[in-house]
C-alpha positions as CSV (number, residue, x, y, z in Angstrom):
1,X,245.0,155.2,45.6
2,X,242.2,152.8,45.6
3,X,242.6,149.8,45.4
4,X,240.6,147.5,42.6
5,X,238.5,144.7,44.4
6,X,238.3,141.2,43.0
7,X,235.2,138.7,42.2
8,X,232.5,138.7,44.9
9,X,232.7,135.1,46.8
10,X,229.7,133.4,47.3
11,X,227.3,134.2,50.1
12,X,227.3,131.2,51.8
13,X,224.9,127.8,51.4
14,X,221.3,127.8,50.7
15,X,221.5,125.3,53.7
16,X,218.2,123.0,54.7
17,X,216.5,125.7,55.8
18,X,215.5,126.1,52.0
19,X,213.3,122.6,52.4
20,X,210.9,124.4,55.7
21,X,207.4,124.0,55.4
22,X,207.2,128.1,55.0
23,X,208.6,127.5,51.1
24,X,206.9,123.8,50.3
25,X,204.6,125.5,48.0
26,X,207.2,127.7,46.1
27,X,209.5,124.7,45.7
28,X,207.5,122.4,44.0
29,X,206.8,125.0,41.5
30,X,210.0,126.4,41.0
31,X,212.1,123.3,42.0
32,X,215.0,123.2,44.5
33,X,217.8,123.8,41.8
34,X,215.7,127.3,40.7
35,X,215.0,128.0,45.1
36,X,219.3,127.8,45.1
37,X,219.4,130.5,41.9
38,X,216.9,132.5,43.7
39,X,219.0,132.6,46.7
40,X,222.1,133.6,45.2
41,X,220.6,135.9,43.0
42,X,219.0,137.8,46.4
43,X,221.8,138.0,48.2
44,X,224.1,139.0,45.3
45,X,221.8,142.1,45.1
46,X,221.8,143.2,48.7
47,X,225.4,142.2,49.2
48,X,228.4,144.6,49.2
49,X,229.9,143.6,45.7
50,X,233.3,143.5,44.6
51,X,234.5,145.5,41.8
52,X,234.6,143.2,38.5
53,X,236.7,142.8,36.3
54,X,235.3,143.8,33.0
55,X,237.6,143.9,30.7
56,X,241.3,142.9,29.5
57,X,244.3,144.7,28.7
58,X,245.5,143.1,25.7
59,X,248.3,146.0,25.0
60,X,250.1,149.0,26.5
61,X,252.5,151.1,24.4
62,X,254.1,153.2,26.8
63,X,256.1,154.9,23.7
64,X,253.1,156.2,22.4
65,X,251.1,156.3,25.8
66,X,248.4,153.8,24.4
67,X,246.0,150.9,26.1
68,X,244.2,148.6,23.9
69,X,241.2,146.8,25.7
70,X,238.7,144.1,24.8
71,X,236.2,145.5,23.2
72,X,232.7,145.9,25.0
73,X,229.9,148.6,25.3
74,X,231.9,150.8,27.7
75,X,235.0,150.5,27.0
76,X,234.0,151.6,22.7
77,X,232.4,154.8,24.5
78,X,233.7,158.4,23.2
79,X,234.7,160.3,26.2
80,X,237.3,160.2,29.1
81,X,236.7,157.3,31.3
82,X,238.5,155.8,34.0
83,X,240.2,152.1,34.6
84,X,240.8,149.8,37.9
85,X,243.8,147.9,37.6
86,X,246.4,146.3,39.3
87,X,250.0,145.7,39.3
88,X,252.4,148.8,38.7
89,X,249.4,151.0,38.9
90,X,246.1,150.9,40.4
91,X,244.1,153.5,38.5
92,X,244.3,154.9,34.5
93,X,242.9,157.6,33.1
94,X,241.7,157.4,29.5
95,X,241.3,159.5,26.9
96,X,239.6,159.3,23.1
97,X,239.1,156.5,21.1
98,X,241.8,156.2,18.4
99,X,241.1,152.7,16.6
100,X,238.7,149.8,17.2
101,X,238.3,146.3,16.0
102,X,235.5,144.0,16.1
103,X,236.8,142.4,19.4
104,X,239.5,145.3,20.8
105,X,239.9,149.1,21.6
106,X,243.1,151.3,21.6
107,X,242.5,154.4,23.6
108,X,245.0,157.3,24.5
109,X,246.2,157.0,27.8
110,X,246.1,160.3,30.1
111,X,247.8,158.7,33.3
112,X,251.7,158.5,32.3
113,X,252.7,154.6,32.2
114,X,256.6,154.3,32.3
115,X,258.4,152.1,30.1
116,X,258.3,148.9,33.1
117,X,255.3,148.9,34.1
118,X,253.8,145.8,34.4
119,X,249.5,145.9,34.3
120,X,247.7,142.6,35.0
121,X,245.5,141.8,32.5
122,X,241.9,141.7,34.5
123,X,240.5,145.4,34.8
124,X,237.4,147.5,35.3
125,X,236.2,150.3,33.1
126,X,234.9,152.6,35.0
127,X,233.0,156.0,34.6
128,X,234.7,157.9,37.8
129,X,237.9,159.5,35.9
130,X,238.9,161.0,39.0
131,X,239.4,158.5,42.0
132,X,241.0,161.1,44.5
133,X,239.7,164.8,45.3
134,X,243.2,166.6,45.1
135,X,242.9,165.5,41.2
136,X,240.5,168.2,41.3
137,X,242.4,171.3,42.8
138,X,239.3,172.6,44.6
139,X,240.2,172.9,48.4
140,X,238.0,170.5,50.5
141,X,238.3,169.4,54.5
142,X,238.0,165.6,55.4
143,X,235.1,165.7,57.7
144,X,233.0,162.9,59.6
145,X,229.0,163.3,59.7
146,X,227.7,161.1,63.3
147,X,225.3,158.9,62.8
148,X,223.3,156.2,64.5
149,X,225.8,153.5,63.2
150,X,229.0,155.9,63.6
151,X,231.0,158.3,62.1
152,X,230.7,158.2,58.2
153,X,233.2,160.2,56.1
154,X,232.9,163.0,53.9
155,X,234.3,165.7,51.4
156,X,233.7,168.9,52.0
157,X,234.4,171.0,49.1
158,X,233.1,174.9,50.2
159,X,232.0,177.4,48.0
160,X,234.7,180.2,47.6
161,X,233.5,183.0,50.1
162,X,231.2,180.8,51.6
163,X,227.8,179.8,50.3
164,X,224.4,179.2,52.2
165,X,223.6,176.9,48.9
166,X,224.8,173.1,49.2
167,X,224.8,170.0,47.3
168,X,224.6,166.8,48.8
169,X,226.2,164.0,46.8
170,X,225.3,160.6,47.4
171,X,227.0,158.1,45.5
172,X,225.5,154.5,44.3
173,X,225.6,150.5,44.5
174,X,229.1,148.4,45.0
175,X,230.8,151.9,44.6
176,X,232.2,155.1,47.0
177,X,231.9,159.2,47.1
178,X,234.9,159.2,44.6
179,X,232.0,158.5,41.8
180,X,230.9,161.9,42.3
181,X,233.5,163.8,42.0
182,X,232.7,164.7,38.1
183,X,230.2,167.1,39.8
184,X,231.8,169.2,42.0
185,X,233.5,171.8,39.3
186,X,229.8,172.4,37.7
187,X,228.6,172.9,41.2
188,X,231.6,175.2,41.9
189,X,231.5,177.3,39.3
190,X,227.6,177.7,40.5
191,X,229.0,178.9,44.0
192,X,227.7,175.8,46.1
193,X,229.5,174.2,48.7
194,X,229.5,170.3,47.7
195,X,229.1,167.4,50.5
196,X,229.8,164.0,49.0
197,X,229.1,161.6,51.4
198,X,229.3,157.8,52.7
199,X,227.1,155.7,53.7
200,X,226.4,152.2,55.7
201,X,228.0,149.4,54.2
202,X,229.6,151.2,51.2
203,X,233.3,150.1,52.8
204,X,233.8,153.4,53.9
205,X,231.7,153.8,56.3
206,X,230.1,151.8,59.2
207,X,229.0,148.8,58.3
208,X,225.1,147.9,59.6
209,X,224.7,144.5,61.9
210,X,223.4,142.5,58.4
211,X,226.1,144.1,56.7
212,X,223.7,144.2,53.6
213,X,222.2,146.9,51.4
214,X,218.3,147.7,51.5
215,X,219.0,149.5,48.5
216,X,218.0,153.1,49.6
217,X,215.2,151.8,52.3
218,X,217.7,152.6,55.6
219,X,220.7,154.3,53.7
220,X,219.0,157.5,53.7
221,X,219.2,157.9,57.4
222,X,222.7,158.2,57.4
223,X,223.0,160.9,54.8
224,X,220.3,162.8,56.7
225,X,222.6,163.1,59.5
226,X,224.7,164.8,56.6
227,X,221.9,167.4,55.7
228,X,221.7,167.8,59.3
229,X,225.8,168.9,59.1
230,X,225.1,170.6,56.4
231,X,222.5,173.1,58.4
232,X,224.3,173.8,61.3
233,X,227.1,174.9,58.7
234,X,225.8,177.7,57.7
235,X,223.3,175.9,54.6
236,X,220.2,177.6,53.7
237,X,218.7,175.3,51.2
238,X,219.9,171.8,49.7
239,X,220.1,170.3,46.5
240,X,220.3,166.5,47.0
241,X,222.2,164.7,43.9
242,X,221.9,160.7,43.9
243,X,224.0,158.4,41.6
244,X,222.0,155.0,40.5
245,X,221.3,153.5,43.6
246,X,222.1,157.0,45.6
247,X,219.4,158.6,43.2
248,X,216.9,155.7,45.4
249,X,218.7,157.4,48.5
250,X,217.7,161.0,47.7
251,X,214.3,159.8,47.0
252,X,213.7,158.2,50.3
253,X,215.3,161.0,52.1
254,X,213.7,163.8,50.2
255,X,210.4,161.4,51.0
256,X,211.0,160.8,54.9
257,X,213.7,163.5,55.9
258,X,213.3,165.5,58.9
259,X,214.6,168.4,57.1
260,X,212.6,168.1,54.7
261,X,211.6,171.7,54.2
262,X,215.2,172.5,53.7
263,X,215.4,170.5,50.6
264,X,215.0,172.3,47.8
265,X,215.6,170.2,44.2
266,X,216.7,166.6,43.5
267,X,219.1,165.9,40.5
268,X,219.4,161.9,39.9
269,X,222.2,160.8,37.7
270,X,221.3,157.1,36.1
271,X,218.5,156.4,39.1
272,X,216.8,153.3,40.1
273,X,213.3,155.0,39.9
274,X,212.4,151.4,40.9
275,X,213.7,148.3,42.4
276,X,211.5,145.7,41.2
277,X,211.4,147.1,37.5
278,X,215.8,147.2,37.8
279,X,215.8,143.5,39.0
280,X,213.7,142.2,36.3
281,X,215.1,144.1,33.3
282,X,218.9,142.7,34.8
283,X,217.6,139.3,35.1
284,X,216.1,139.4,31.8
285,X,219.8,140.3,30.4
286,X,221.0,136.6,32.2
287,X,217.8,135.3,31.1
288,X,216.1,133.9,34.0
289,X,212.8,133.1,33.6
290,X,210.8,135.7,35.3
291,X,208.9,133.8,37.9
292,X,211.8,133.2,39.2
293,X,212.6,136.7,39.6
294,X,209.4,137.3,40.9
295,X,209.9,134.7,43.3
296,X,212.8,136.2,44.3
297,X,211.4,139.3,45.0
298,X,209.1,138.2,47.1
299,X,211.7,136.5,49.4
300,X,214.0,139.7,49.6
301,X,210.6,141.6,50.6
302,X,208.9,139.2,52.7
303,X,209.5,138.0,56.9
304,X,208.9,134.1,55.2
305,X,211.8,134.6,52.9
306,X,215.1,135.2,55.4
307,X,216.2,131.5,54.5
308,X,216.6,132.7,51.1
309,X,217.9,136.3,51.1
310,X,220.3,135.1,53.8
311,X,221.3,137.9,56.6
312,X,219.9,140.8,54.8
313,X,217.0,143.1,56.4
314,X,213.6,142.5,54.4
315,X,213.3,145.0,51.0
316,X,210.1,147.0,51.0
317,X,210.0,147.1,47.4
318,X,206.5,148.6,48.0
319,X,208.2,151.8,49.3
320,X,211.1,151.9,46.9
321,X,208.4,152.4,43.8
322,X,208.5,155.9,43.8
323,X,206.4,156.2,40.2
324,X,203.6,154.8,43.1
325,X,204.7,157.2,45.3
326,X,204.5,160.0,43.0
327,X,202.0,162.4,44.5
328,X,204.3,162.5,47.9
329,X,206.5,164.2,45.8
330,X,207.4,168.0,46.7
331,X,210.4,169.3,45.1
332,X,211.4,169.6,41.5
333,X,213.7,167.1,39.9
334,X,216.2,166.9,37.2
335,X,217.1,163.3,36.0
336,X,219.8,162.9,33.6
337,X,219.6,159.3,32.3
338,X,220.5,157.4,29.0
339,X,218.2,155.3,26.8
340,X,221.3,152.9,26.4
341,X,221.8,152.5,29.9
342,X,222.3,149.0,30.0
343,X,222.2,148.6,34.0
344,X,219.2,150.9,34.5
345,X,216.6,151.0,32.9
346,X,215.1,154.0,31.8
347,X,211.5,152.9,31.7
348,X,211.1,154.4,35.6
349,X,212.7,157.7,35.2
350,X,210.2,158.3,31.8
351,X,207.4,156.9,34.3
352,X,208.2,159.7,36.9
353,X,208.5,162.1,34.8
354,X,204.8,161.2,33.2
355,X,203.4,161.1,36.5
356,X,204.8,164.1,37.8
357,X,205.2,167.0,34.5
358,X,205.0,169.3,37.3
359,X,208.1,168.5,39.3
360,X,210.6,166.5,37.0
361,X,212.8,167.6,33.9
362,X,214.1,164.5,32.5
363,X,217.2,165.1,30.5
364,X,217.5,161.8,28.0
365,X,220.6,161.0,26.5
366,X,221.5,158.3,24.4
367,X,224.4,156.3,23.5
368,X,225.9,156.9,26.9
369,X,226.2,154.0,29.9
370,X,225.3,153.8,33.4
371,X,226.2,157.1,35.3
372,X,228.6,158.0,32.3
373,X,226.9,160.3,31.1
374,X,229.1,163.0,32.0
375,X,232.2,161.3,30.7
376,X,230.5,160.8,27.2
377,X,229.0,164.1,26.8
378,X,230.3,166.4,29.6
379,X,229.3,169.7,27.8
380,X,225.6,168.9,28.0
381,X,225.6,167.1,30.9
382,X,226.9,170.3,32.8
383,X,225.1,172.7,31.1
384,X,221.6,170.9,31.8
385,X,222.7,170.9,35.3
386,X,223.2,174.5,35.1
387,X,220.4,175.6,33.6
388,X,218.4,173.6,36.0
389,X,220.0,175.3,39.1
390,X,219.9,178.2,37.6
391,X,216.3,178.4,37.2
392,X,215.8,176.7,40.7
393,X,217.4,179.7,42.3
394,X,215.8,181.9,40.2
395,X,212.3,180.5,40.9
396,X,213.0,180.3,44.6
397,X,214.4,184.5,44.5
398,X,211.0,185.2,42.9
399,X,208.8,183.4,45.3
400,X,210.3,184.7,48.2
């Protein structure tokens, strides 16, 4: 069972290193109180996060199987969600909506709670719903995919009678493979053999010498290894499926992979189309002021900035613009994203899809939240995937 992770500690000091004649310029204008925010805001995006709590647990009825939560975006969502706990158990399963206040939310609980369990009050809301692959009753293998760093572990979930069609599954930010999991029946039922994946840093697998994220910018080397599994496997052709910060990772592999030619369709789920445009619209919720984001940006991107972004490799923002990199794409893509996001936003998926009518169906939902839109709408969600695949294959069949 997983176990919920607490607050993210801070990153270390700013340290004098902040006062070096490289920044005398940008600290005069910004001022050395704004140069510590910029710090900590850099390396709390490129460092592994704990989960947070995000809610409270103001009630359980275990006679009537009930939670009641504070009430926020998420956690008012129709739909069946997921929540991170601790104490008697670790992870709920939730059900409908049954009443709502102004400040709390009952929901029907569909993970039995016996009558002494004890919950502490801090949890997470969370848009996995399952957190283990036996919830799913699909047989799957544990496997390990080598990579430059090490061995990173996978799901393998093969198509019944075998399938020369895979999905890869690549899951996002601060999170695991478990997030994916949602997709495997859709891609089931569509007879592909589904690969969900880990990669560097993600506290599964190996963790890189900075131990940092470059937010898709070196991930994507270590899930190529896993399209390399995949091929000598038995696959044919790939479908490449990122989540949020894994849609970035299909991106760059689908941009820079070897096997390349044996990638067929992206589908992004909730993507960050682009990094700079994501940091700025999430600074902008905690409203700092934007040249310090800018600022920021810079350092994370920059050789000059290491005394600001801490231990973390240099972000080429440049090359993780991909509405800029547009005309390098090759395959079609499906994004799935909602225009109440509120993480993401979904200015850079309606970019790429402008730029490139060709290649991308976009698949705009509403009312749903970050990389939940198949547990507020899973009907629609899996039929657009369908349908998608569907005329993929059907495309590819009459082309060859």
């Amino acid at each position: 069972m997983i176990t919920p992770r607490r607050a993210a500690r801070t990153n270390g000091r700013l340290g004098v290193a902040l006062v070096s004649a490289i920044f005398t310029g940008a600290l005069v204008t910004l001022g050395a109180a704004s140069a510590f925010v910029a710090a900590r805001l850099a390396r709390r995006v490129v460092t592994p996060a704990a989960r947070l709590a995000d809610t409270r647990i103001l009630s359980l009825d275990t006679a009537a199987q009930t939670i009641t939560l504070t009430r926020t975006p998420d956690t008012a969502l129709p739909g069946r969600y997921g929540l991170f706990t601790s104490g008697t158990a670790e992870y709920l399963k939730l059900g409908t909506v049954l009443s709502q206040t102004e400040g709390a939310v009952t929901r029907k609980l569909l993970t039995h709670i016996d009558a002494d369990a004890r919950l502490d009050a801090e949890a997470a809301f969370s848009g996995w719903y399952y957190d283990r692959p036996e919830q799913l009753q699909v047989p799957f293998t544990n496997e390990l995919i080598g990579t430059s760093l090490g061995p990173c572990p996978a799901w393998l979930f093969p198509a019944e009678g075998g399938s020369e069609h895979w999905v890869i599954q690549i899951h996002g930010r601060g999170t695991t493979r478990s997030e994916a999991l949602r997709a495997v029946p859709v891609f089931h039922d569509l007879g592909y053999t589904s690969l969900l994946v880990s990669y560097r840093n993600d506290g599964e697998a190996p963790r890189s010498r900075q131990g940092t994220y470059t937010l898709g910018a070196t991930e994507w080397r270590d899930v190529d290894a896993a399209v390399g599994f995949a091929l000598r496997h038995g696959a044919r052709d790939i479908v490449l499926m990122g989540w949020s910060m894994g849609g970035q990772v299909a991106l760059q592999l689908d941009l820079n992979s070897a096997h390349r030619e044996k990638i067929v369709g992206v589908i992004l789920e909730s993507p960050a189309i682009d990094w700079a445009d994501v940091l700025h619209y999430q600074a902008g919720l905690l409203h700092v002021p934007r040249p310090l984001v800018d600022f920021t940006i810079g350092a994370m991107s920059s050789d000059w900035g290491a005394s600001v972004r801490g231990p973390g490799e240099r972000i080429p923002f440049d090359r993780l613009d991909i509405v800029r990199r547009a005309n390098e794409l090759q395959h079609p893509i499906l994004i799935l994203h909602s225009e109440e996001d509120g993480f993401v936003p979904p200015a850079g998926s309606h970019a790429l899809a402008a730029a490139r009518p060709d290649l991308v169906t976009l698949e705009a939902f509403d009312t749903a939240r970050h990389t939940k839109l198949w547990n507020y709408d899973q009907e629609r969600w899996s039929r657009a995937i369908t349908d998608w695949v569907s005329a993929l294959r059907a495309g590819a069949a009459a082309g060859s």
